[in-house]
C-alpha positions in Angstrom: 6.1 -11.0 99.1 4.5 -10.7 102.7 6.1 -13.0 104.6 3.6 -16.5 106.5 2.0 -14.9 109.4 2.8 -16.7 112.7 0.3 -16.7 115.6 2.4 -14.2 117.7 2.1 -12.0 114.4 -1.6 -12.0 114.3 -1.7 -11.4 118.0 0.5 -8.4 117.4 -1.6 -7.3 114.4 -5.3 -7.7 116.7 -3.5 -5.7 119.5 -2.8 -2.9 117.5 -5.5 -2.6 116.2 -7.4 -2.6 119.4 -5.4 0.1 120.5 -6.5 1.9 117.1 -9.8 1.6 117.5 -11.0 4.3 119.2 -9.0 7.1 117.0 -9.2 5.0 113.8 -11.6 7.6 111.6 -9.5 10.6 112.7 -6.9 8.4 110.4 -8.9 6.5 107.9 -8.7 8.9 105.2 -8.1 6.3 102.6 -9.9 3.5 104.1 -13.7 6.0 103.1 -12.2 6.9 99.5 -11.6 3.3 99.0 -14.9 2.3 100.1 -16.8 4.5 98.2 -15.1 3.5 95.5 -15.9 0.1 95.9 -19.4 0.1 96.6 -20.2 2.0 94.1 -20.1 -0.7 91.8 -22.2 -3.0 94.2 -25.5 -4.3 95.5 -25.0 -6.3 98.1 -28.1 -8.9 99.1 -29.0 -11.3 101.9 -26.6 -12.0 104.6 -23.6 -10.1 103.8 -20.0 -10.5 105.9 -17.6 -7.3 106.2 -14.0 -8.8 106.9 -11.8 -6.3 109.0 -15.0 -4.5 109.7 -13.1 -2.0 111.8 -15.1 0.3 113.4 -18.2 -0.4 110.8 -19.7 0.4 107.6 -23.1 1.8 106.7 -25.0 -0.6 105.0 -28.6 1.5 105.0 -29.0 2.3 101.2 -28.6 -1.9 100.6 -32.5 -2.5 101.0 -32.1 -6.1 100.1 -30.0 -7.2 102.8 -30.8 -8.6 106.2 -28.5 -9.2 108.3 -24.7 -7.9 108.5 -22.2 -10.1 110.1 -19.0 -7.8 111.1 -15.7 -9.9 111.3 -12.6 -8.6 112.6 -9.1 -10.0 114.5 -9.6 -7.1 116.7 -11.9 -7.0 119.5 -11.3 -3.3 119.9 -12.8 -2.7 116.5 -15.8 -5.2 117.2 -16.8 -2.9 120.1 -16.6 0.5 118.4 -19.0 -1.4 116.2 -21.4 -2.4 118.2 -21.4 0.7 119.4 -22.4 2.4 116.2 -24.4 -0.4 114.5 -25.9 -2.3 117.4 -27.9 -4.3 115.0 -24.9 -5.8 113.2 -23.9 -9.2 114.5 -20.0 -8.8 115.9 -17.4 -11.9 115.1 -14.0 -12.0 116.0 -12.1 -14.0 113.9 -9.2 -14.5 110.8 -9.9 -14.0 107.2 -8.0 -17.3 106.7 -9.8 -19.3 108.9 -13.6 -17.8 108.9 -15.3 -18.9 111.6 -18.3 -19.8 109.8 -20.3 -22.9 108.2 -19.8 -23.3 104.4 -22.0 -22.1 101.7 -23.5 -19.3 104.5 -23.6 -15.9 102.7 -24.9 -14.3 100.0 -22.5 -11.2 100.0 -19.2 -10.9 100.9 -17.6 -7.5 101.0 -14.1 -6.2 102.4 -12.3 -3.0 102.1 -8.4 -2.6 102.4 -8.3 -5.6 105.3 -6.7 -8.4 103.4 -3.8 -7.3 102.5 -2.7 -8.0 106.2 -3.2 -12.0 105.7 0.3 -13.9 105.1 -1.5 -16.1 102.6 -3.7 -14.8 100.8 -4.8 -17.7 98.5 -5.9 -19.8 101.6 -8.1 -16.6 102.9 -9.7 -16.6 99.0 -10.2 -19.9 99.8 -12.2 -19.6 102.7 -14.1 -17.1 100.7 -15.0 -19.7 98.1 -16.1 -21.6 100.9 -18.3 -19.7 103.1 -20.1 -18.3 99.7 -23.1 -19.8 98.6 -23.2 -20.3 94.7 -23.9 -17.3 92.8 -22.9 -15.4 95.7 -21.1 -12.2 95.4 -17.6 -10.7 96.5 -16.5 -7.4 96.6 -13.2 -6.4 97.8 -10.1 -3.4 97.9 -6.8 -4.9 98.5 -3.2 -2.7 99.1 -0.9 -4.3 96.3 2.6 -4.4 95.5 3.5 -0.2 94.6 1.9 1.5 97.4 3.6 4.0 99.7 6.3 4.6 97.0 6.7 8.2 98.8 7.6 6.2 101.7 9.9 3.9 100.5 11.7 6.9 98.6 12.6 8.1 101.9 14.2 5.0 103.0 11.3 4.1 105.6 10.5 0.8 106.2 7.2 0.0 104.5 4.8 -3.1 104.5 5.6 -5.7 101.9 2.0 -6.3 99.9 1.3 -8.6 97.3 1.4 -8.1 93.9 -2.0 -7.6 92.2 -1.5 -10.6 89.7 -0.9 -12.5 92.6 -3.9 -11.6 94.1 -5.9 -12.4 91.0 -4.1 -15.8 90.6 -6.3 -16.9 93.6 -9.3 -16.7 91.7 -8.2 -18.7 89.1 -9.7 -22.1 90.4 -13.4 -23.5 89.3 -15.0 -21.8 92.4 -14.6 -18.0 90.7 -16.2 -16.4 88.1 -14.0 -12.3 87.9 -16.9 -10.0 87.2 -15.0 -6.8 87.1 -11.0 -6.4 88.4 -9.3 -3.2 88.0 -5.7 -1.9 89.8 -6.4 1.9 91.3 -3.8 4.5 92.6 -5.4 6.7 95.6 -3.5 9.0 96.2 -3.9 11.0 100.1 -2.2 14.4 101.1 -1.7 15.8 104.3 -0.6 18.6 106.0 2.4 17.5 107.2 4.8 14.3 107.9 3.4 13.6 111.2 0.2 13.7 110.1 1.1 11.6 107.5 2.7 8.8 109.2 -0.2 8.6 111.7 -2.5 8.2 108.9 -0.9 4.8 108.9 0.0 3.9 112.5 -3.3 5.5 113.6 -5.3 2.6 112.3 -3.2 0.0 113.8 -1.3 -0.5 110.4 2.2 -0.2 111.5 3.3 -3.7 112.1 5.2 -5.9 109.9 5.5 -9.8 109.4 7.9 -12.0 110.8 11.2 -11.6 109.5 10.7 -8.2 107.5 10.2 -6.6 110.8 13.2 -4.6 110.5 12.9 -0.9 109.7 15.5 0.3 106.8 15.7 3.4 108.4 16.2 4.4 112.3 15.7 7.9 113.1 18.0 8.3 116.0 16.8 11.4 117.6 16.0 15.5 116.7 18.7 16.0 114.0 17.3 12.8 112.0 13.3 13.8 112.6 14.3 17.8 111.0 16.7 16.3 108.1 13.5 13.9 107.0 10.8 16.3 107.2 13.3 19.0 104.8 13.1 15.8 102.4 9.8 15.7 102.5 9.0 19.5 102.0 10.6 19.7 99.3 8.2 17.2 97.4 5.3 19.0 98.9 2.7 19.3 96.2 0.0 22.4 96.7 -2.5 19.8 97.9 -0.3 18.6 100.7 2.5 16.1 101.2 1.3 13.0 98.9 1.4 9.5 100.0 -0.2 6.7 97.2 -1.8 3.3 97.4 -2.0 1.3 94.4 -5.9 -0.5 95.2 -7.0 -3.6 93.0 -10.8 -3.7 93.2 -12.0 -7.1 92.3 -15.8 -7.7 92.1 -16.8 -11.7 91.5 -19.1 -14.3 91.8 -19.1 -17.6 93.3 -19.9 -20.1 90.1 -22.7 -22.9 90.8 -21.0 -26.4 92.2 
């Protein structure tokens, strides 16, 4: 289980992926599979909010919406934005405490971005909240099985939730589960450097709180060549694989 996120955690998380912002699609191979994926079972309406917006998704073929609110912790990623949607309104903020009035949106739609909350129920909650009954809430989230190839190695990986778990927040009165279904995306690469930076290139390298403590140290040259011969030797002919288990869950907010 991810471990409660402390302020100095979600400080840590925003600068990163500041930093990330400007390389982030050179890296965010899985972050456009997954979104395809997921809109394709969606038509969004009215005034939509994209939590962890990162740099910006392209919301032209959605005729019936008008207006896109963009949320993200890092202000970094509200700027690249901006920059490539100017119409799109830009809000810095935290999934678990949306800075918005309730009963607000029509459409809420985020792709692989909450996964990085330390409790997820309360930011489900706040999702409940700022929806308008018979709204409409698309989202990707990492879950518990991902980066197996990773973790195989005896690298420190991120500790997600399981996908029951997930689901378990949308148990109350508020929700109404259209459609819920648990994905692997699977991601090669050309090598293990490329690989790693597929994660720490878009600012997803930190951990939480106490799990911050890698498994594995490499210590210098000899450690970085005996790793990469592991890795080669589960190359497949597509490149070297790394897997995300994704639970798509599409749902409506129920009338009061």
């Amino acid at each position: 289980m991810v471990s409660p996120v402390s302020t100095a955690d979600v400080d840590k998380i925003a600068r990163q992926f500041s930093q990330a912002a400007r390389h982030y699609q050179e890296h965010d191979k899985v972050q456009r599979i997954s979104a395809q994926r997921l809109r394709a079972s969606m038509s969004p309406v009215g005034r939509l909010l994209d939590i962890g917006c990162g740099p910006g998704t392209e919301f032209s073929t959605s005729p019936q919406l008008n207006q896109v609110i963009g949320l993200d912790i890092a202000p970094g990623m509200l700027s690249q934005m901006q920059s490539s949607f100017p119409a799109y309104q830009a809000l810095c903020g935290d999934a678990q405490a949306l800075p918005l009035v309730d009963a607000s949106l029509d459409t809420i739609y985020s792709n692989l971005a909450l996964q990085w909350c330390g409790d997820i129920k309360t930011a489900i909650s706040e999702l409940a909240r700022v929806l308008k009954p018979g709204g409409q809430c698309h989202l990707a989230i990492v879950v518990d099985g991902s980066l197996a190839e990773l973790d195989a190695l005896g690298l420190r990986v991120n500790a997600f939730e399981a996908a029951q778990t997930v689901l378990d927040g949308f148990s109350d009165a508020h929700w109404q589960i259209d459609h819920q279904t648990v994905q692997a995306l699977q991601v090669h690469f050309d090598s293990l450097r490329t690989l790693l930076y597929s994660i720490k290139g878009v600012g997803a390298s930190a951990a939480m709180g106490a799990n911050d403590q890698p498994s594995a140290r490499l210590r210098g040259r000899r450690d970085w060549q005996a790793l990469c011969e592991r890795v080669e030797a589960k190359r497949q002919p597509e490149g070297l694989a790394l897997t995300y288990q994704i639970l798509f869950i599409h749902a409506s907010r129920k009338a009061s």
